[in-house]
Each structure stands twice: as structure tokens, then as C-alpha cells.
N, C-alpha and C positions, 0 to 999 in steps of 0.2 A: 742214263743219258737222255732218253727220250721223256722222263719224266720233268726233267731240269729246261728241256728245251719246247716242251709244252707240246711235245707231237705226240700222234698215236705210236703204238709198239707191238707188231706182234712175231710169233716166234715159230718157227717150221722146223719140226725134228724131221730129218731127213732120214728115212728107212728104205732097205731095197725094195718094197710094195708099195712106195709112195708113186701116186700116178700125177701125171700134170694137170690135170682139172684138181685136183686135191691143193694144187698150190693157186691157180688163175678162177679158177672156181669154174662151172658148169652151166648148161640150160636143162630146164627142169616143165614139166607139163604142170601150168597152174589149172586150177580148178573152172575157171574160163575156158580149158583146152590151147592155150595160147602157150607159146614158149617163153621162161623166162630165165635173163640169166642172174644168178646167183653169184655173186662176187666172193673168190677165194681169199686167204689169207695175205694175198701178196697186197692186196689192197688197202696199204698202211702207209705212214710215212719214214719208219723205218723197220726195214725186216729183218731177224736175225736166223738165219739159213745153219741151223745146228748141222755139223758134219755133216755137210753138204756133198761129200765125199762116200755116202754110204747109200745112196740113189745111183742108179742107173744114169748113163747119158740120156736117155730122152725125157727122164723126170730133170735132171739137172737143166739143161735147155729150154726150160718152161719161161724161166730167169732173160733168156737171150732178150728178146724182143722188150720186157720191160726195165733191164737195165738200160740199155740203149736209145732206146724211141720213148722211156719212160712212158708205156701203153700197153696195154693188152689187146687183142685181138681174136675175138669168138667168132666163129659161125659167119663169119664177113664183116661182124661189128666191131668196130674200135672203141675201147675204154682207155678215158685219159686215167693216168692214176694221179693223186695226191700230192703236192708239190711243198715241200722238198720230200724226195726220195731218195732213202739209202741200203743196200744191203750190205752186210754185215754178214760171213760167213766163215764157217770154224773147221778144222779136219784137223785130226789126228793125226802125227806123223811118224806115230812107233806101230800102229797096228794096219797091216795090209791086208788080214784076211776078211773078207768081204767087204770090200771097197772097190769105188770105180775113180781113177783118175778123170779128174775133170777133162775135158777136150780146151784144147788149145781158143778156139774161138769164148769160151765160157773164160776162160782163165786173164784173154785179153781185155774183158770190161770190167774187171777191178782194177781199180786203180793204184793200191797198194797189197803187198805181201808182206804182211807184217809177223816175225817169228816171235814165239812168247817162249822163253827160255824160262828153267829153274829160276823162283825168284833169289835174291840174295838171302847171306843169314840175317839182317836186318830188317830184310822185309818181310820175310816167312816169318819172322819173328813177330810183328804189328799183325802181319795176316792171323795168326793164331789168337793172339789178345782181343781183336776184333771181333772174332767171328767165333767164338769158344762161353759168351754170355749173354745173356739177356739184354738187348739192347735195341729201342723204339728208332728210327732214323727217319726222321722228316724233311722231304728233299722241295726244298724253295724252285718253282718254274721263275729262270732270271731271263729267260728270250721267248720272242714269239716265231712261229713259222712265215710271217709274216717277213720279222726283222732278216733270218735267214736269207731269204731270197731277197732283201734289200742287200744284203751284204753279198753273198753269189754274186749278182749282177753289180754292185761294188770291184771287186775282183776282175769279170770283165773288161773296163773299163782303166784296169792299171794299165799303162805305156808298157812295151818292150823294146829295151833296144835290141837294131841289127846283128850286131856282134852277138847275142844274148840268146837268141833265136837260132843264131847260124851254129852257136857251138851245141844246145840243146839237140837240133836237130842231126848235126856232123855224127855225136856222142852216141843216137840211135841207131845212124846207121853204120859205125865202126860194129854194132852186134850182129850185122849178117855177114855171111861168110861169104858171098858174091860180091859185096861191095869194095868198089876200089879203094875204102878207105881205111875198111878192118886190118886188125893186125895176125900176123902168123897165129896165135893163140885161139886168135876166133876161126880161123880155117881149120885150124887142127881138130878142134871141138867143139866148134857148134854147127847142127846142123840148121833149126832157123833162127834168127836174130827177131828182136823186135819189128812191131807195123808200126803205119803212123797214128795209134791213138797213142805209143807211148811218148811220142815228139809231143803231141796234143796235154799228155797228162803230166809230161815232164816241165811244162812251158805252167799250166794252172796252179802245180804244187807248188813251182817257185812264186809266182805272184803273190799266194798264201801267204809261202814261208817270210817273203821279204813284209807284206804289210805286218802279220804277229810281228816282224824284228823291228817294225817299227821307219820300215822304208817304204818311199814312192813307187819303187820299180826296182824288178828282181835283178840280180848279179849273178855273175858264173857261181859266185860260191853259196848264192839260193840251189842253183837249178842241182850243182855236185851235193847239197845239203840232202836233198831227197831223189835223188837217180836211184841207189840200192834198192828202194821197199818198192820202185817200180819196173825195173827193167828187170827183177831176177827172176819173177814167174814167167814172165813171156820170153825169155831164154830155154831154147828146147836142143837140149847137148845129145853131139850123135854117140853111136857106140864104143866107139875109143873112147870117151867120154866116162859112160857108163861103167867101160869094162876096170879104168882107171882111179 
């Protein structure tokens, strides 16, 4: 992807001795005696965060401050990173023994949970033909990061109606159990519901979704198209929930 899209790439195996200067990178005594810092791996345009799930919380968190403020921040210094910036991260979900569940706050700035199920017998089928011989594959760069963030800022700039906005955000908050508007389901078994970056992320995905479809501006049936890959991670079910 990052070869097609003409950006940098790089890749962080996530181990439980992974520390966070190992991802943001460190300052180091140069030969002047002066401090210098030393730019970690996250300083790419897109990062791919291997089981991100087998790090500790405080190695996992390194991520916080540059998902968000797309920045790093050393020793008082602020570093912009690389624009466009994406992470991209992976966990296993059949093996629990030495793993750290992300923290709620880490989990809310992806924007998507996307599950990768058995492929079908059709496609395991291509997948093995593919990948079973000898075969050179030369990948054409057809955008630049340039064009990206011309089209980003495109997106901004789509209209939302009223109605469009009020049912996105209505939809967020029917997931907390305090809210006058959830239903019996979500009191019984959740114990938090979505914030507002998922109103935020549910309102962007649809702008996407409707320009790919080929429209000015998004509709209820954009914003229902992608609500799943976004509201199911930052749903956090209490113990009835669990025990059920």
C-alpha cells in the first residue's frame, strides 16, 4: 500500500520489552557533548504496529500523543511528523497468554476495527496459487502524498446535512447506558458507550463513503454503511455482559 501510494513504510514488532523511546526514538550525547534526538520508527507516513497487543500499556501509549496531535514530544521538544500519517495495527484474537489488552483511551483513536475472518474456499484457493511459486511483482506508485492530503482536505469540505449529523450523533449516544436515549439492551450490557471522536469518525467515514459511491454528501445509509468497524471497539460491555 505504502508502495502504490509513494509514502514511506515502516514496521514495529510489538514485544513485551519493547520500551517507548524504541518506538518515538531517544536523545543521545553527540560527540560535541550536546544532546541529540534521534528519530524513532514511528517517524513514517504509515506505521504498521505488529500485535500491538503484546507490549505493555506504557510501551502501547507511546502511539497516544502521535495518533492524535499527529506529534511527538521529547524532553519539552515538539516533533511534527510526516503528513499523511497512518497507523495500522494487528492482534491476535485466539491467543491471550502474554498479551496486554489495549486501554480504552488507545483503542478510541482508531478509527476502525476491522476483523479478518477464515478467507473463503475461493480465496484460500487464489491465496495458495499466488504465493506457492516463483513470482517478481512490480508495484506502479499511482498517487502522491501530496495528492492525499489534497483529497483529505477535499473530504473536509463535503456539506452535511442536519438530519445527517443529528442521527450520527443520536446513534453514538443510544451506546452509553446513562443516556436518555439508549435502549434497555445498552443498560443491561454496556457499561461505557462510545465518546465523541466516534460522532467525529462516524460523520468522516461517511463523507468517504458517499464521495467513493459517487455522491456530494453523505446519507443515513453512508453513516449505517460504516457505524460496525467503528463503534464495536469503543464499546466496553460490563460483567453480565462477559459472564453471558
Amino acid at each position: 500500500i505504502a508502495s502504490t501510494l509513494g509514502l514511506n513504510f515502516n514496521r514495529i514488532q510489538f514485544t513485551p520489552d519493547l520500551m517507548p523511546s524504541d518506538i518515538v526514538g531517544a536523545e543521545i550525547l553527540d560527540q560535541q557533548r550536546e544532546f541529540q534526538f534521534i528519530k524513532g520508527p514511528l517517524f513514517s507516513n504509515i506505521i504498521l504496529a505488529d500485535e500491538i497487543n503484546r507490549t505493555p500499556p506504557k510501551t502501547q501509549s507511546a502511539l497516544l500523543e502521535a495518533m492524535q496531535e499527529r506529534s511527538v514530544t521529547n524532553a519539552g521538544k515538539k516533533y511534527e511528523l510526516d503528513k499523511p500519517f497512518f497507523v495500522l495495527a494487528t492482534q491476535n484474537p485466539i491467543e491471550q497468554e502474554g498479551t496486554y489488552p489495549l486501554p480504552e483511551a488507545q483503542l478510541d483513536r482508531f478509527m476502525f476495527n476491522i476483523v479478518l475472518d477464515y478467507p473463503s474456499y475461493t480465496e484460500e484457493l487464489e491465496i495458495v496459487r499466488q504465493t506457492t511459486v516463483k513470482k517478481d511483482v512490480v508495484l506502479d506508485t499511482i498517487m502522491s502524498a501530496d495528492e492525499i492530503l489534497k483529497y483529505q482536505s477535499l473530504i473536509t469540505k463535503l456539506p452535511v446535512t442536519e438530519n445527517v449529523l443529528q442521527y450520527a450523533v443520536g446513534l453514538v449516544a443510544r451506546t452509553r447506558p446513562k443516556s436518555e436515549k439508549s435502549a434497555d439492551l445498552v443498560r443491561q450490557y454496556i457499561e461505557w458507550g462510545a465518546g465523541p471522536r466516534a460522532s467525529q469518525n462516524l460523520i468522516m467515514a461517511a463523507k468517504c463513503h458517499a464521495a467513493i459511491s459517487g455522491k456530494y454528501s453523505p446519507d443515513i445509509e453512508d453513516v449505517k454503511a460504516v457505524a460496525q468497524p467503528i463503534l464495536m471497539h469503543r464499546l466496553v460491555k460490563n460483567y453480565k455482559a462477559e459472564a453471558e
